[in-house]
C-alpha positions as CSV (number, residue, x, y, z in Angstrom):
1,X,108.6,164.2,22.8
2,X,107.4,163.7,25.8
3,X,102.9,163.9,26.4
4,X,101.8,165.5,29.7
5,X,98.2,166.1,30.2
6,X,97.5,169.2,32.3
7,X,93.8,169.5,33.9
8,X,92.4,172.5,35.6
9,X,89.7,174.3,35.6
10,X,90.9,177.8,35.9
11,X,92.1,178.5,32.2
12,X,94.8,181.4,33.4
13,X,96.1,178.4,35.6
14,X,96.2,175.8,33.1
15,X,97.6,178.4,29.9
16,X,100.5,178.9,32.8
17,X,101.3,175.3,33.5
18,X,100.8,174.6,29.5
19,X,102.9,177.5,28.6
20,X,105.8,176.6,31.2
21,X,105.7,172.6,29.5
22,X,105.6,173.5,26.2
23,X,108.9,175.7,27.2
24,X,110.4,172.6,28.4
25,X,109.6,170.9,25.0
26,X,107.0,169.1,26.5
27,X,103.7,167.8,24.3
28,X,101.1,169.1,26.0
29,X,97.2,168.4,26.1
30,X,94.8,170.5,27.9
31,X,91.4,169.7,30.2
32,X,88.9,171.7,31.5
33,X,87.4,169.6,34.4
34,X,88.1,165.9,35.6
35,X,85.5,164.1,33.3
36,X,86.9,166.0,30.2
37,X,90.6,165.3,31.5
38,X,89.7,161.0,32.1
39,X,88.0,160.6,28.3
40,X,91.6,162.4,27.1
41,X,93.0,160.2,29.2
42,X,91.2,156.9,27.8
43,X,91.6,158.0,24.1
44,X,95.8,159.0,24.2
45,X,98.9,157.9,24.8
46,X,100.4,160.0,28.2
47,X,103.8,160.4,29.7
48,X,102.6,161.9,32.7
49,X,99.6,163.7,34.6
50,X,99.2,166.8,36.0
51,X,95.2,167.6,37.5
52,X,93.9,169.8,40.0
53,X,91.8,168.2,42.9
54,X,88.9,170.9,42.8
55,X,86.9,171.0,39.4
56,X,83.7,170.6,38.6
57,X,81.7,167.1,37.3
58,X,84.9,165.2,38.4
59,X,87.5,165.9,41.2
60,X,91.0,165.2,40.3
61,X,91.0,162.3,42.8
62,X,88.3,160.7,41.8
63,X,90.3,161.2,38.1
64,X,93.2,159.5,39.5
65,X,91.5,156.6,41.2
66,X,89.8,156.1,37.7
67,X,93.3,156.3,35.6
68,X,94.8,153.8,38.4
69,X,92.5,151.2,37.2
70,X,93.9,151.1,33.8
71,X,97.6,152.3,34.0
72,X,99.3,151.7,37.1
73,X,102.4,153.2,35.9
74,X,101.6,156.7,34.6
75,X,102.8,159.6,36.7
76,X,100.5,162.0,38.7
77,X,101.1,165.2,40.1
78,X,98.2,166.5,41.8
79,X,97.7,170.5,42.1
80,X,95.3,171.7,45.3
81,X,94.8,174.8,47.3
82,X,94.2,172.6,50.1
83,X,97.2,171.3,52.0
84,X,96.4,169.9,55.1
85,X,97.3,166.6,56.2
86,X,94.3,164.6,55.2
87,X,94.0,166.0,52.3
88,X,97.1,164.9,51.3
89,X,96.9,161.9,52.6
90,X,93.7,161.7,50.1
91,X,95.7,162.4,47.2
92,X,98.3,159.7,47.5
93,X,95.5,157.2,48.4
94,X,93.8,157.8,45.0
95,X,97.0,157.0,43.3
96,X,99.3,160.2,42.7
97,X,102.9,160.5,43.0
98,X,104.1,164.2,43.9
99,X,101.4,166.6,45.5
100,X,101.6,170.3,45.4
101,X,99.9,173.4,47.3
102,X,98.7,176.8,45.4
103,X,100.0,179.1,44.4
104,X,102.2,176.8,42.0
105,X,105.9,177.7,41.9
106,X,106.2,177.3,38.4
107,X,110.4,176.4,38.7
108,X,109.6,174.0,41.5
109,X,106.6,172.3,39.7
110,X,109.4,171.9,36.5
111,X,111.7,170.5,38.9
112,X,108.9,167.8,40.4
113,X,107.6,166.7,36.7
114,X,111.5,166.2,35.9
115,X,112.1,164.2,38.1
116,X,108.5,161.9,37.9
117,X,109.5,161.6,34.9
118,X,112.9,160.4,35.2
119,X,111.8,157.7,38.1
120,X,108.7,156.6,35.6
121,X,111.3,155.9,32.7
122,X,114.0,154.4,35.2
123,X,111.0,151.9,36.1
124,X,109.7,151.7,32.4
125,X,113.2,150.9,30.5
126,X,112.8,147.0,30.6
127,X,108.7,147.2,30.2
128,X,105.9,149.2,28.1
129,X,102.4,148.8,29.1
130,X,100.0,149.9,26.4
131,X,96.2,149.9,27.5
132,X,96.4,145.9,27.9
133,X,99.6,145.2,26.1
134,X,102.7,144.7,28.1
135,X,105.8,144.4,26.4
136,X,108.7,142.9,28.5
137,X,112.1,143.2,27.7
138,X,113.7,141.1,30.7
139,X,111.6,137.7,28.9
140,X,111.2,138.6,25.2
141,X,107.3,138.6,25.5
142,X,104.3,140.9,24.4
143,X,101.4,140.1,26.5
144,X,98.1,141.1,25.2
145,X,95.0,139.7,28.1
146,X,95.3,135.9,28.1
147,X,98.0,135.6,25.1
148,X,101.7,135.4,25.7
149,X,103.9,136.2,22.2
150,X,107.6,135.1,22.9
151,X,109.9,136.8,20.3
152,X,113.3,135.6,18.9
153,X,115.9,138.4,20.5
154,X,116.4,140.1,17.1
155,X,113.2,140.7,16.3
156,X,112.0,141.8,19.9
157,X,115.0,143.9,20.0
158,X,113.7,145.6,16.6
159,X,109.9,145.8,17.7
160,X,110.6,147.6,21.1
161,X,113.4,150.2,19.9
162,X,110.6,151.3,17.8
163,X,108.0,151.1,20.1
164,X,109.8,152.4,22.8
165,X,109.9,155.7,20.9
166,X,106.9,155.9,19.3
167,X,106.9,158.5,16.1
168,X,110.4,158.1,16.1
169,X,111.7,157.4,12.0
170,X,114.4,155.0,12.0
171,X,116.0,154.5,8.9
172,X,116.8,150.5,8.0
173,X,120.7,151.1,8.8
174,X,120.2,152.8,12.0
175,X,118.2,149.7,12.8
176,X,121.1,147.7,11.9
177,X,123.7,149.6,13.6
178,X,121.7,149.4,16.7
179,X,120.1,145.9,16.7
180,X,122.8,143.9,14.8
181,X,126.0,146.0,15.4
182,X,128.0,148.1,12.6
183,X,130.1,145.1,11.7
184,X,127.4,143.0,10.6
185,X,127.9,141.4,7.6
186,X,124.1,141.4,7.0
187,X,122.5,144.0,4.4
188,X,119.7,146.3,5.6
189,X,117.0,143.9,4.1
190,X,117.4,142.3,7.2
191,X,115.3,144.5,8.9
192,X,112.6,144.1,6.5
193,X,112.8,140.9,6.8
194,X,112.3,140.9,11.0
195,X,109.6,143.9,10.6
196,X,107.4,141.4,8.3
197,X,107.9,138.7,10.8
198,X,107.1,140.7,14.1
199,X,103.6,142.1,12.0
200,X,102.5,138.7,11.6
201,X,103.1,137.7,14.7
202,X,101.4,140.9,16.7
203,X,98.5,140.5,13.7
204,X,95.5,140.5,16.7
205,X,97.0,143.1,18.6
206,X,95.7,146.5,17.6
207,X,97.4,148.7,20.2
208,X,99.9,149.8,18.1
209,X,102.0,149.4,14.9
210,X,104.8,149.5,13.1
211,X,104.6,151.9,9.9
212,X,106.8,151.7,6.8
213,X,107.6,155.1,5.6
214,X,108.5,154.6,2.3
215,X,111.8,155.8,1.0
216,X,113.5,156.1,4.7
217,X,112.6,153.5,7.0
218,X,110.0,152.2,9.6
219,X,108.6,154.1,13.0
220,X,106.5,152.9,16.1
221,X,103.4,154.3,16.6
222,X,100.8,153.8,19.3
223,X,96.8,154.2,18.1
224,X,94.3,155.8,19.8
């Protein structure tokens, strides 16, 4: 399921917007203000970002200048009352995506976060960036700072299905089926095998994990 964070200040607003996600089977994380909406931001995993420019202690620009430091990837859609030129051109300078005007069309704003969404995880198929981690699919690495970890196909294969869909349980012959094909002549302690290998190779990297959950199979899971 997909994690938006919604911040506004005006809580009959934000219930709206909330309510209309969570419709749409959309995760959904509320903020009352731009300060309260960036240490969400900085302490879980999001999908996508939708703030209001006008709220007290922070503005949602100023939000989205600070989020564009650290994730260059995650989507914004900025909400304003103001929609003049400049102040849209302020908006996509600080880093968001889509723009909207009040009042909020609440089919039109599903129709804009649908399709954010869809360009973010057309761009984000081949990579995941995690805080500092940046898993590439196109060169079998994990990067974490400084460190490059290259990974044999197999078990990079294994490591990013799960951590492409994080929460996700995978049992060991779904694994198997995916990663190494139904006519493998390999048994499903293969993927134990591969999952003990990738832990001790991502050992220093604390980002995320992968969790055994005993009796059915492994999941992905990103920390906070």
């Amino acid at each position: 399921m997909f994690k938006i964070l919604v911040t506004e200040d005006d809580k009959n607003i934000r219930k709206l917007i909330a309510n209309y996600l969570k419709n749409e089977n959309y995760s959904v994380t509320e903020a009352s203000d731009g300060a309260e909406g960036l240490e969400k931001f900085n302490s879980e995993f999001f999908d996508m970002v939708i703030t209001d420019i006008m709220m007290p202690k922070l503005s949602g620009t100023a939000m989205c200048a600070q989020i564009r430091k650290s994730n260059k990837d995650v989507p914004i859609l900025l909400l304003t009352a103001k929609g003049s030129l400049d102040d849209k051109k302020e908006g996509f300078q600080s880093g968001a995506d889509d723009y909207m005007v009040k009042p909020i069309d609440m089919d039109e704003m599903m129709l804009r976060v649908q399709a954010l969404m869809r360009r973010s995880k057309n761009a984000m198929d081949k990579v995941i960036k995690i805080n500092n981690v940046v898993i590439n699919y196109e060169n079998l690495t994990v990067t974490s700072g400084s460190d490059i970890i290259e990974m044999p196909k197999k078990e990079f294969q294994l490591m990013f299905k799960l951590i492409s869909t994080p929460d996700r349980i995978f049992t060991r012959m779904q694994l198997m089926d995916e990663i190494w094909g139904y006519d493998s002549e390999s048994d499903d302690r293969t993927v134990d095998v591969h999952i003990k290998r990738i832990r001790e190779k991502l050992s220093g990297i604390n980002d995320f994990e992968i969790v055994t959950i005993r009796g059915l199979g492994y999941k992905g899971v990103i920390k906070k």
